[in-house]
Every structure is written in structure tokens, then in C-alpha cells.
C-alpha positions in Angstrom: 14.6 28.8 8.2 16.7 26.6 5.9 16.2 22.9 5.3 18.5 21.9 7.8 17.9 24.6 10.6 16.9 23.4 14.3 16.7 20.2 14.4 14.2 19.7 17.3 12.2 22.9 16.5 8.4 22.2 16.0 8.2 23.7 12.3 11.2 22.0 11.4 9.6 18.9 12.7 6.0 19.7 10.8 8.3 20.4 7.8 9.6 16.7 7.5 6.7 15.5 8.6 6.5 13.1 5.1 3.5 11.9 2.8 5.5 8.2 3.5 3.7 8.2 7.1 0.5 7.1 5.0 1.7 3.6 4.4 1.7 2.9 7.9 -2.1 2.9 7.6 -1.9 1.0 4.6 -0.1 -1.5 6.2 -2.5 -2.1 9.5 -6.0 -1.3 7.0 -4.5 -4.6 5.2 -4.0 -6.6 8.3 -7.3 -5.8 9.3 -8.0 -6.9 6.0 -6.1 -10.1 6.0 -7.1 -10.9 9.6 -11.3 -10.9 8.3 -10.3 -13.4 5.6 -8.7 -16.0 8.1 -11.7 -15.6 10.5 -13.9 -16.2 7.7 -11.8 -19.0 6.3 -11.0 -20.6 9.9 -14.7 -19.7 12.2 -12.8 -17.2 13.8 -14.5 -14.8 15.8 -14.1 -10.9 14.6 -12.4 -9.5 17.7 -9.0 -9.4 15.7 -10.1 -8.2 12.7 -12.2 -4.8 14.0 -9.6 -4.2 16.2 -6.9 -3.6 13.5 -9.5 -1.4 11.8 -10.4 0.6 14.8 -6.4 0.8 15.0 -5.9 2.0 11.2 -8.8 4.4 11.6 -7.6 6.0 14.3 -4.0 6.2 12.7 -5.5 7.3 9.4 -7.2 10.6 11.3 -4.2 10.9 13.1 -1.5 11.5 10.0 -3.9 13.0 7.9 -4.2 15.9 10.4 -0.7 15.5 10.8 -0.3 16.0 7.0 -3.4 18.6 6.6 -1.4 20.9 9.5 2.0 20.3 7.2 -0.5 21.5 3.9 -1.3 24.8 6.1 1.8 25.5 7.6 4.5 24.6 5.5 3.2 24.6 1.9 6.6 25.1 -0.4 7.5 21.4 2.0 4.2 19.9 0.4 4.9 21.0 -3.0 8.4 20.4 -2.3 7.1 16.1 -2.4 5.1 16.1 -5.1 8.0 17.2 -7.2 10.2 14.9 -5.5 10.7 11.8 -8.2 10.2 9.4 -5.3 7.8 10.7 -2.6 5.4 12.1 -5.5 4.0 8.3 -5.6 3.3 7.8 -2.4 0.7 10.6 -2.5 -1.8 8.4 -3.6 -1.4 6.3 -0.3 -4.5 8.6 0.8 -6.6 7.8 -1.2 -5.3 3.9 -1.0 -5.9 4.3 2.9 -9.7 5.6 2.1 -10.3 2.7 -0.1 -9.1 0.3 2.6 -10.5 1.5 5.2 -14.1 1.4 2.7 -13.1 -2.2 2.3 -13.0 -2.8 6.1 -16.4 -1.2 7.1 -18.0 -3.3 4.1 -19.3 -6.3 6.3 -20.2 -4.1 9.3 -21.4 -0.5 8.1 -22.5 -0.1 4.3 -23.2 3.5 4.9 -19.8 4.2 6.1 -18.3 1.8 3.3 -20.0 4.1 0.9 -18.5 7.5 2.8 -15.5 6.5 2.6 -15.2 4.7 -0.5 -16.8 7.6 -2.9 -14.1 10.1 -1.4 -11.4 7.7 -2.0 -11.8 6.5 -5.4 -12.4 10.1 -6.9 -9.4 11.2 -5.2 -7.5 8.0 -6.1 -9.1 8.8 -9.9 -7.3 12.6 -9.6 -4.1 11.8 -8.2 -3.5 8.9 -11.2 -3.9 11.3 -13.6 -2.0 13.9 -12.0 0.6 11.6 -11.1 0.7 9.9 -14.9 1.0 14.4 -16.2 3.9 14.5 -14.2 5.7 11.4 -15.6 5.2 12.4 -19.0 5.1 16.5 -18.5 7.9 18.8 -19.0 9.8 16.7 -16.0 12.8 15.0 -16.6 13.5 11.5 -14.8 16.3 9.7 -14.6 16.7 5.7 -14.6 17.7 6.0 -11.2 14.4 7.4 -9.7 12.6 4.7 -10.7 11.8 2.1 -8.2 8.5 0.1 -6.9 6.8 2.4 -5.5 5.9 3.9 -8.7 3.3 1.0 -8.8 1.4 3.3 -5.8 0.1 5.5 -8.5 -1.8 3.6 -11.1 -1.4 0.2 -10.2 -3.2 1.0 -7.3 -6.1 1.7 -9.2 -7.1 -2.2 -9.1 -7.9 -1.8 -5.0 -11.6 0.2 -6.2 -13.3 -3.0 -7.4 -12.3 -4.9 -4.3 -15.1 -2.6 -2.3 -16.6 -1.1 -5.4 -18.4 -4.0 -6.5 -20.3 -5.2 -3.4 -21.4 -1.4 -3.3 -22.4 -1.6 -6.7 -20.3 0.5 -8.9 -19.7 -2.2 -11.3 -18.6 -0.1 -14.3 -16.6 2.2 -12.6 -14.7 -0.8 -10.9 -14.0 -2.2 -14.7 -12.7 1.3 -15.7 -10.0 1.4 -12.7 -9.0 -2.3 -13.1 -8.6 -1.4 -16.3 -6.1 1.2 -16.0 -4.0 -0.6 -13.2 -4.0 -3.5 -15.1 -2.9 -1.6 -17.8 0.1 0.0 -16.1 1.3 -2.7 -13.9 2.0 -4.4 -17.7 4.2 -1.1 -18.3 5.6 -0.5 -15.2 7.0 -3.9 -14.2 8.5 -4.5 -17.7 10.7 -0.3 -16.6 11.3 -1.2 -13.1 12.6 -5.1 -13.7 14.5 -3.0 -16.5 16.2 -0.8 -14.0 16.3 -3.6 -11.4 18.8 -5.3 -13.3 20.6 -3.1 -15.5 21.0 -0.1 -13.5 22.6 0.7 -9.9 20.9 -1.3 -6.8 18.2 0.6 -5.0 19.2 2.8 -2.4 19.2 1.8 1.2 15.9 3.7 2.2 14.2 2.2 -0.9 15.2 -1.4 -0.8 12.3 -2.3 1.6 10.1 -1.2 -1.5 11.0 -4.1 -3.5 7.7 -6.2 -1.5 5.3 -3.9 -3.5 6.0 -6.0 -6.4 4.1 -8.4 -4.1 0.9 -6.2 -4.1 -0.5 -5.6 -7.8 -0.9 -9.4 -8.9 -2.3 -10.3 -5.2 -4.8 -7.5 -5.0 -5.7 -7.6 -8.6 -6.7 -11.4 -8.0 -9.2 -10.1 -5.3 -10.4 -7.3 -7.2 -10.6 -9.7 -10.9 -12.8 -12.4 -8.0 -14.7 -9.6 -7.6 -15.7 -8.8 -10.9 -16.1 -11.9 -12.9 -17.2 -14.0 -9.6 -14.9 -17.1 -9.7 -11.5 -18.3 -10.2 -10.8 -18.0 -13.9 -7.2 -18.9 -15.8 -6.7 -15.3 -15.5 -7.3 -15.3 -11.7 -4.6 -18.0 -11.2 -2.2 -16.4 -13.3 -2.4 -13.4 -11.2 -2.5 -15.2 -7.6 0.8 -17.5 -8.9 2.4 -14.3 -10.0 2.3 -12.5 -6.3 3.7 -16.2 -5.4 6.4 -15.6 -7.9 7.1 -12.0 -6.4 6.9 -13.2 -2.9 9.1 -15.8 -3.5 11.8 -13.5 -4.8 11.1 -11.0 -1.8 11.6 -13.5 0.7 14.8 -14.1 -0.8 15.8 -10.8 -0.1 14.4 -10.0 3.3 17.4 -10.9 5.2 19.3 -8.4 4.3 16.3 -5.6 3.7 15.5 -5.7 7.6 19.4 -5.4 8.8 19.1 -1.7 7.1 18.1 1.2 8.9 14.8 2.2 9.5 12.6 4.8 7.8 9.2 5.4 7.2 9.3 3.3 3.9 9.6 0.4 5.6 6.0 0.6 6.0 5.7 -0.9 2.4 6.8 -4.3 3.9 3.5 -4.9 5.3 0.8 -4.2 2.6 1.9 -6.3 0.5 2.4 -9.4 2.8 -1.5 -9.0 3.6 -2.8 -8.8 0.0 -0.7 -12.0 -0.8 -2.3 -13.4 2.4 -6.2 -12.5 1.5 -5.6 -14.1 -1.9 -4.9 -17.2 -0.5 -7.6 -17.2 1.9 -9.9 -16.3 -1.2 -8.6 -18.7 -3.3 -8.8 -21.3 -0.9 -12.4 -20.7 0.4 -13.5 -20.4 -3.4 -12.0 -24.2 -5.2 -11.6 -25.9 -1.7 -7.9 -25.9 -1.6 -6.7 -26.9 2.4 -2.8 -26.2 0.4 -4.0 -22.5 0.0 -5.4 -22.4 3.3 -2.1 -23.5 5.3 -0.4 -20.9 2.7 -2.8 -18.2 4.2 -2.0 -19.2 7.7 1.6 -19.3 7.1 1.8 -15.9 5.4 -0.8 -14.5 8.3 1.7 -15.4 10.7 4.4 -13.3 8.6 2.3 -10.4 8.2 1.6 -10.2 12.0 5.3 -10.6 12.8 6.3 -7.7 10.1 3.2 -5.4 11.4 4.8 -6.0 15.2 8.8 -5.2 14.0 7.2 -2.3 12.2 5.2 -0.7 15.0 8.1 -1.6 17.5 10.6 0.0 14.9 8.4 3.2 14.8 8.0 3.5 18.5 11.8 3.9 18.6 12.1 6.3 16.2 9.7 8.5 17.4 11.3 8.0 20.6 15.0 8.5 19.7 14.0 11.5 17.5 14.8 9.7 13.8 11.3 10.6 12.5 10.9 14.1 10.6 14.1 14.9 10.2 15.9 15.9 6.9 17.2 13.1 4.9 
């Protein structure tokens, strides 16, 4: 079977079924997320909030089998991503997903924070430095394959303290700050580099531009986490996802009019780290400004999440999901 053979046949499908499909759950494990921080900032009650996660859950088990039958089936396709200068960072959206979903559970289940949060942080641990070998291996890059969603890899290191604290893996949460921290610092100065001085991102990778949104925002959570207040350092990072989200918003318009694909999923993370920030900040100096900003961007998130999941719906109706690209 070649890469472009029967269309609508079952392996074929299975083949393109791609590692992408895990930001979805990034995406609803944030609103979740994002949703417990209003209720806790506004008396909600937690209806909202534990139905997102039961929602992101379910999703997670669902494309992870997805992706474990893929593994089994069609291994040269798996291998064929991780060498793939794009999709080979949005591997470590599995482990990402495990760490939200950790993060979720914390309030309600500690046991089942900890089950899921041990698996996902030495997996998140692995795929950084497998990731980071492959960068600067025998693998030659071009300017061109560079694009936010290299942040996925490392920078995502700085969502283990958010849950790793409260269950008490203080140092370990300093050691995986410190690396995102780290490469968020080396990473933003290449891809504003290639931003502006080489081509424009193409069409499929434009909605990637909001995960510029993510590593200040959820670093301010995890940073609140560790040092327990709202340091110079903590408002530097919460006004820097401002900064970023700002500039995103600014370029939405035209982001949405594209066509759809999977990566599209990378709107919606982002929106609800921004949005938990705020609630944070807010609860923790008394700010009502932050509050209203946490509302506003709540509304957002919800209104992305829905476009997504109504966008999704029609691809896997119409037949636009697991094809070649």
C-alpha cells in the first residue's frame, strides 16, 4: 500500500490517524481547567468544571487507543512522525494530556492525581530529552521547519509543578521549571527569529502561533506554585502571555477563515492557561480588573472549544480527518 492508496480503506485511515489528535485533549483538559478557576474565583458550583474533565478523559482513552492501534499496526507511519520536523513535537502532547488530566483530579481524587501524574511527568521527562537528541543529532533542520509548536517539547516541561507541588514533588517540579524555563528563553528568541525574517508559516501551522500564549501563562501558575505568591517575576510572566495574546488576537481573523485541520486544536490551550492566570492572579492580590479579564477570556475559550468541536464533527463527517496531507 502506498501513502496515497485507498482513500477510505480502514489501514489507510489508521495510517493518518496523527499524534496531532492529542491536542484536542489538551484543549478540553484546559477548559476543565480554566472552568475550576472561575468557579472558585466566582462561588460557582463544579458541575462545569467535572464535566469537561469527564469529557477530556474519555477523549484521552479514546485517541490514545486510537494511537496505540496506529503503534501496532502501522509502525513505519509512527516512526514516519517522529522524524517528521513538525509532528515530532507534538508527541509530547501525551504526556501534556497526563499531566492535565493529574491536574484536574487534584481537588477531587489525590490517588488518581498521583496515577496519573507519576506516568506523565516520566514520560514528559523521556520525550524532552529525546526530542532535544533529535534537534541537535545527526538531523538536519531547516529555518522553515521551525514554528511554535516546538515550544510542546521542553517548554512544556513547566506544566509538572502546576500538580507536582500540591502532591509534593517539590524538587522535581524545580528541576522541570527549570528546563522549560530555560528553553522557552532559547526558543522564542529562533522562532520570533524565523517569524520575521523568514517565509510566513504555512496555512496548516498558522493556528500554532497562540502557543506563544501558553509558556508565560502556565509558567506563572506553575512559578505561584512554587514560591507561593505573586513575585516581580510572576508579573513579568502573567503580562508577557498578555503581550502574546494581544498579538494573537490580532491575528485571529484571518487564522479561523483557513481551513481546518487537526492543529487547530492548539487554539484552545493556550486561551485557557491565559485564562487560569488571571483567575489566579486575581484571587491572590485582590484584583476585580484581573477577574473581569478572566471572565472575558473564559467566554473566548468556551466559544473557541465550541467552533473547535463543531469544526471536528464536520471533518469526521465529510471524511477530511486521516487522510494524506
Amino acid at each position: 500500500m502506498t501513502y496515497t492508496a485507498a482513500r477510505g480503506a480502514p489501514h489507510s485511515r489508521l495510517e493518518h490517524y496523527p499524534v496531532t489528535f492529542f491536542a484536542s485533549v489538551m484543549g478540553i483538559a484546559g477548559l476543565s481547567l480554566a472552568l475550576h478557576a472561575a468557579e472558585n474565583a466566582l462561588g460557582w458550583g463544579g458541575v462545569a468544571s467535572n464535566a469537561a474533565f469527564g469529557v477530556a478523559s474519555l477523549l484521552f482513552v479514546v485517541v490514545a487507543l486510537g494511537y496505540a492501534l496506529k503503534a501496532v499496526r502501522c509502525p513505519r507511519a509512527v516512526a514516519a512522525e517522529w522524524h517528521h520536523p513538525v509532528r515530532l513535537s507534538f508527541f509530547p502532547a501525551i504526556s501534556i494530556s497526563l499531566l492535565l488530566l493529574a491536574t484536574c483530579s487534584l481537588a477531587g481524587n489525590e490517588t488518581m492525581a498521583h496515577m496519573l501524574w507519576l506516568p506523565g511527568m516520566v514520560l514528559q521527562g523521556v520525550l524532552t530529552i529525546a526530542v532535544i537528541t533529535g534537534w541537535i543529532g545527526a538531523r538536519s533542520f531547516l529555518a522553515g521547519h521551525l514554528n511554535p509548536a516546538w515550544f510542546i517539547p521542553a517548554v512544556g516541561n513547566v506544566i509538572v509543578p502546576v500538580a507536582g507541588v500540591p502532591l509534593g514533588y517539590v524538587e522535581l517540579s524545580w528541576y522541570f521549571m527549570s528546563v522549560g524555563l530555560i528553553f522557552w528563553i532559547v526558543l522564542m528568541t529562533l522562532v520570533i527569529n524565523r517569524l520575521i525574517f523568514h517565509d510566513p508559516l504555512p496555512g496548516r501551522l498558522q493556528p500554532t502561533l497562540v502557543i506563544l500564549i501558553a509558556p508565560p501563562a502556565v509558567a506563572f501558575v506553575a512559578w505561584f506554585r512554587l514560591v507561593g505568591e505573586v513575585d516581580a517575576f510572576a508579573r513579568l510572566l502573567l503580562n508577557g502571555a498578555y503581550l502574546f495574546t494581544l498579538v494573537v488576537a490580532v491575528q485571529l481573523p484571518r487564522i479561523v477563515r483557513l481551513p481546518f485541520a487537526m492543529s487547530f486544536w492548539a487554539l484552545s490551550f493556550p486561551f485557557a492557561a491565559v485564562t487560569i492566570a488571571s483567575f489566579l492572579y486575581a484571587e491572590s492580590v485582590g484584583s476585580v480588573v484581573h477577574r473581569v479579564m478572566g471572565i472575558g477570556l473564559l467566554l473566548v475559550l468556551i466559544i473557541v472549544v465550541a467552533a473547535l468541536v463543531f469544526r471536528t464533527l464536520r471533518a469526521i463527517r465529510t471524511g477530511e480527518l486521516c487522510v494524506p496531507e
